[in-house]
N, C-alpha and C positions, 0 to 999 in steps of 0.2 A: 557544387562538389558533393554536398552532402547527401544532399537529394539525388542526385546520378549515382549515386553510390548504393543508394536502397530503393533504388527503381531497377537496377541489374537484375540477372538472374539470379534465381535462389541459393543455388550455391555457392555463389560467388559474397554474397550478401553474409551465408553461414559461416564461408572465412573471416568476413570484415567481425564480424560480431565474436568469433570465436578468439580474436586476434586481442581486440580491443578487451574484454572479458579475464585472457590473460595478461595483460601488460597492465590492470588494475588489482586485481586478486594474485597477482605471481609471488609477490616479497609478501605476502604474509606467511606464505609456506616458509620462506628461509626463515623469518625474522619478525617471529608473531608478537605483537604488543600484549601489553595486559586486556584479559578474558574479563569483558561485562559480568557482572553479578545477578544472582538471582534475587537477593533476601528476601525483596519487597514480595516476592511470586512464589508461593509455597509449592502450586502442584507443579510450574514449570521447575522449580530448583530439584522437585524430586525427578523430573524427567531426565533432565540433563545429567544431575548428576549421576544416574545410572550407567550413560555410556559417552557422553562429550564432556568429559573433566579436561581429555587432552584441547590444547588448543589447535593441532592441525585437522582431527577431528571435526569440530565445532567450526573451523572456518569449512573445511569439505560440506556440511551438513544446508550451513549456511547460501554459500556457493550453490549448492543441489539447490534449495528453496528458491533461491532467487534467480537461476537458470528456468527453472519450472512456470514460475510465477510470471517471468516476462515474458515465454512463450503461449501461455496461457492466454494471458491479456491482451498480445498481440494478435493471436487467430480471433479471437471472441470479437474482435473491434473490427478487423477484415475480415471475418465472415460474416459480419451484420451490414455491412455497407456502409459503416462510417468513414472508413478511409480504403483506398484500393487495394487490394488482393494484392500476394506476392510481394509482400514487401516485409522486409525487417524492423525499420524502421523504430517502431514503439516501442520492440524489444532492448535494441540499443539505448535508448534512451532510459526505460523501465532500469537496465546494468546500469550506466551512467551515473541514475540519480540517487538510486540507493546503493552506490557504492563511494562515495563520495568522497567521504572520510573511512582512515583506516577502523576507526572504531566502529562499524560497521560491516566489517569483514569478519566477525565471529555471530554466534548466536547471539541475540541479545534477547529484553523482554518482548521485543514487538513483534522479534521473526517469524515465529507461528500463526500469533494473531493475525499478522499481517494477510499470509497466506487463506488465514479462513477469510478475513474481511473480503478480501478479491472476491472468492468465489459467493460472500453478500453482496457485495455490486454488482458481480458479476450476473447472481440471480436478479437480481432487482432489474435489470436493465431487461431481463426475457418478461417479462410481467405483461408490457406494454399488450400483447398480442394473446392474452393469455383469456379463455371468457372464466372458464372454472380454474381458478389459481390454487386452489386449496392445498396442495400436494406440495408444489412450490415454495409457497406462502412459509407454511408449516416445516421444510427442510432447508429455508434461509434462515425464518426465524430458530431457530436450533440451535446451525450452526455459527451463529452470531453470539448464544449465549455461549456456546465452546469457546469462543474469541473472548468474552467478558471474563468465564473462570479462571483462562487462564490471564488474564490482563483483563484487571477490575474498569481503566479508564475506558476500553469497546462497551460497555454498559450501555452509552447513550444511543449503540446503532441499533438498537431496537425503535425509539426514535424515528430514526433516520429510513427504517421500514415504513414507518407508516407515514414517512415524507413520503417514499416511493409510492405507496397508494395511492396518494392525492396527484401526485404527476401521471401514473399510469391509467387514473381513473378506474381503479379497484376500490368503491364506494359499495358491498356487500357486506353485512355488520358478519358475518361467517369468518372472513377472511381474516379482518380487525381479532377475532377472539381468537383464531387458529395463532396466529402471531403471539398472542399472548401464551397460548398454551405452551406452542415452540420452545418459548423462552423460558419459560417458568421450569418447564422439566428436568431440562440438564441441571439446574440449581437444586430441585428437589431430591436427585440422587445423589449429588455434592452434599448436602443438608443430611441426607442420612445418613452420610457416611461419617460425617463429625459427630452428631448424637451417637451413631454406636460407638466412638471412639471415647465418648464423654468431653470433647474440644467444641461444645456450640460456639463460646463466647471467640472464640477464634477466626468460624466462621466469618460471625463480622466484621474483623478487623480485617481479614484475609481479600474476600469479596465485595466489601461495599465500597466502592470509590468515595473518597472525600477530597474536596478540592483541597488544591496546596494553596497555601497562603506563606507560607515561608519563604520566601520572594528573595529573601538573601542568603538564601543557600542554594539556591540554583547556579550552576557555572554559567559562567561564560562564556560561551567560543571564545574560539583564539580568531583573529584576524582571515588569514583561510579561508575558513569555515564562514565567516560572514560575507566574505566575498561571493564565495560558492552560492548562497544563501539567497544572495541577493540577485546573480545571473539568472537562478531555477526562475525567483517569485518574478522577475524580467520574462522571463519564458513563458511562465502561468499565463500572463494579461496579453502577453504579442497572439499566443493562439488563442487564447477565450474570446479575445474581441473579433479574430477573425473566426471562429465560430458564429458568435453570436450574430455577426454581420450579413451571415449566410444563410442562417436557419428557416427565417421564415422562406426560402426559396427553396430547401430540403421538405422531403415527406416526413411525417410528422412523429415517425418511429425515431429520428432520426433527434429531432427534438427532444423528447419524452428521456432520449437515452443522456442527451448533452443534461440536461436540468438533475436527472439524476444522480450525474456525476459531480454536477454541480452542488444539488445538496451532500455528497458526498463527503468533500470536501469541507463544507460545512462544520459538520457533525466532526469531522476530525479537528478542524479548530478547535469548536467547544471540547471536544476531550484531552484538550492540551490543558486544562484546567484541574485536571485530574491526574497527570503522567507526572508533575515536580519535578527531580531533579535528572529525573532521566527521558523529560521531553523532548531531545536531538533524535532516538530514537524514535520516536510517535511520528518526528515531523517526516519520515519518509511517507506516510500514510495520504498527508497531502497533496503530494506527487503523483500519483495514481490518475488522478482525471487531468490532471499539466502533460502525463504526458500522452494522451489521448487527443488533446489540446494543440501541441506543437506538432504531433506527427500532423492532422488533420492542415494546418498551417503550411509545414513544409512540403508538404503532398501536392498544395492546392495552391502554390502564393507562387507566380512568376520569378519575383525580384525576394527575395529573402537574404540579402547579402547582412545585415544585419544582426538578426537572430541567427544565421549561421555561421557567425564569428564568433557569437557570445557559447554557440554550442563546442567551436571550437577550443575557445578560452575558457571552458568548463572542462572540457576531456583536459585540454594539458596540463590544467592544475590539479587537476585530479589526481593522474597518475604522477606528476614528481609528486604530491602529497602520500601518494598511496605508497612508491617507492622509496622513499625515505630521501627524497632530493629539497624540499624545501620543511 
């Protein structure tokens, strides 16, 4: 059913998706919960709060991001030939899992980052075919450090770039320093803007990620939320394995890009180490190559009655959560 559904036509596809979209984001417009905080995020709290204080605002904002974001990651994945043309598919999925819970239906700290990280994998993943990368290299690494200023725990995907070097076999010590340079600079204009202000020591408190170690003050989900939790990380390993089971019989771009997403993923782990007590947040980041993952799965698996129950018992818990039914 699922699969027939995002194997239709397009615009039959853009109904399902525009349908589902509202029946999960609808009741925050009547009946918005309390609005995420910035404190921890100096330059995002000064963003925000110049024009999303309201909260219908800040869920529209959000909404726009995460509309953008799954259409984004769905063309980039079916026009590379990872999964077949014309399909919605990862889009649905992309709304899905980062909407999950209502706390999630406003701005929070990840929203932006989020959006630059995509367009880092998203670079990272054109590398593969790339002989002179420099250009590239140099406006991932960039905007990866934009994703760290404003959310100190993306620090590590710089990293996670020169993971993608080694998958993409970009071994040019040029490339290696451009990345450095990338990153280095956005911090450099950040850095003088606190000396002129006389706030260095701020800086570091502001920008340097420190792992949390306060381990009892982290919340808990509520029951929900661990369920949801546990269908995605279900979902993760049902399509990783059929990936992986497939790949040495794909061309090799095709590989290069699953491993990338793979250490992608990664790299978002380790920076959960870094996000404390607003790591529910981060953990959408995860999700990003899961659902690369399961579209490639559903697209490709005869018999999928299984994970397309669990995807089903994910949307319906979803929305009575998101609608205030359970």
């Amino acid at each position: 059913m699922l699969t027939r559904l995002f194997k239709s036509s397009l615009p039959f596809q853009a109904v399902i998706l525009a349908t589902i979209t509202g029946l999960l984001w609808l009741n925050v417009f009547y009946q918005p919960s309390k609005m995420p905080g910035f404190d921890s995020y100096v330059i995002q709290k000064g963003i925000y709060n110049a024009f999303a204080t309201d909260a219908t605002v800040s869920s529209v904002m959000a909404l726009l991001a995460l509309v953008l974001s799954a259409l984004i990651f769905n063309f980039f994945i079916a026009n590379n030939d990872y999964i077949p043309r014309y399909t919605l598919l990862p889009a649905f999925l992309y709304v899905l899992f980062f909407s999950h819970s209502p706390g999630l239906l406003f701005l929070n700290p990840a929203t932006l980052p989020t959006v630059l990280l995509l367009v880092v994998l998203i670079n990272t993943m054109k590398m593969h075919d790339k002989e002179d990368a420099f250009v590239l290299v140099f406006n991932t690494s960039f905007i990866a450090a934009l994703a760290a200023i404003l959310y100190p725990p993306a620090m590590v995907y710089l990293v996670f770039i020169w993971f993608s070097f080694l998958v993409n076999g970009l071994h040019k010590w040029r490339e290696w320093v451009i990345s450095v340079l990338g990153f280095v600079i956005p911090y450099l204009f950040v850095l003088m803007a606190y000396f002129w202000f006389d706030r260095f020591p701020e800086f570091l408190v502001n920008h340097i990620p420190v792992p949390f170690i306060k381990w009892n003050a982290i919340p808990i989900p509520n029951t929900i939320e661990i369920i949801l939790s546990v269908l995605i990380s279900f979902l993760f390993i049902i399509g990783f394995r059929k990936v992986l089971t497939v790949q040495n019989e794909r061309v090799i771009s095709f590989r290069k890009r699953t491993w990338t997403m793979l250490w992608f993923s990664f790299f978002s782990f380790i920076s959960l180490l870094f996000a404390g007590a607003e790591y529910w947040y981060h953990l959408s980041l995860l999700t990003i190559p899961a659902i690369a993952f399961v579209s490639y799965y559903f697209l490709n698996q005869r018999k999928s009655l299984g994970a397309e129950l669990m995807v089903w018992l994910l949307l319906i818990i979803t929305v009575l959560q998101n609608t205030g039914v359970l």
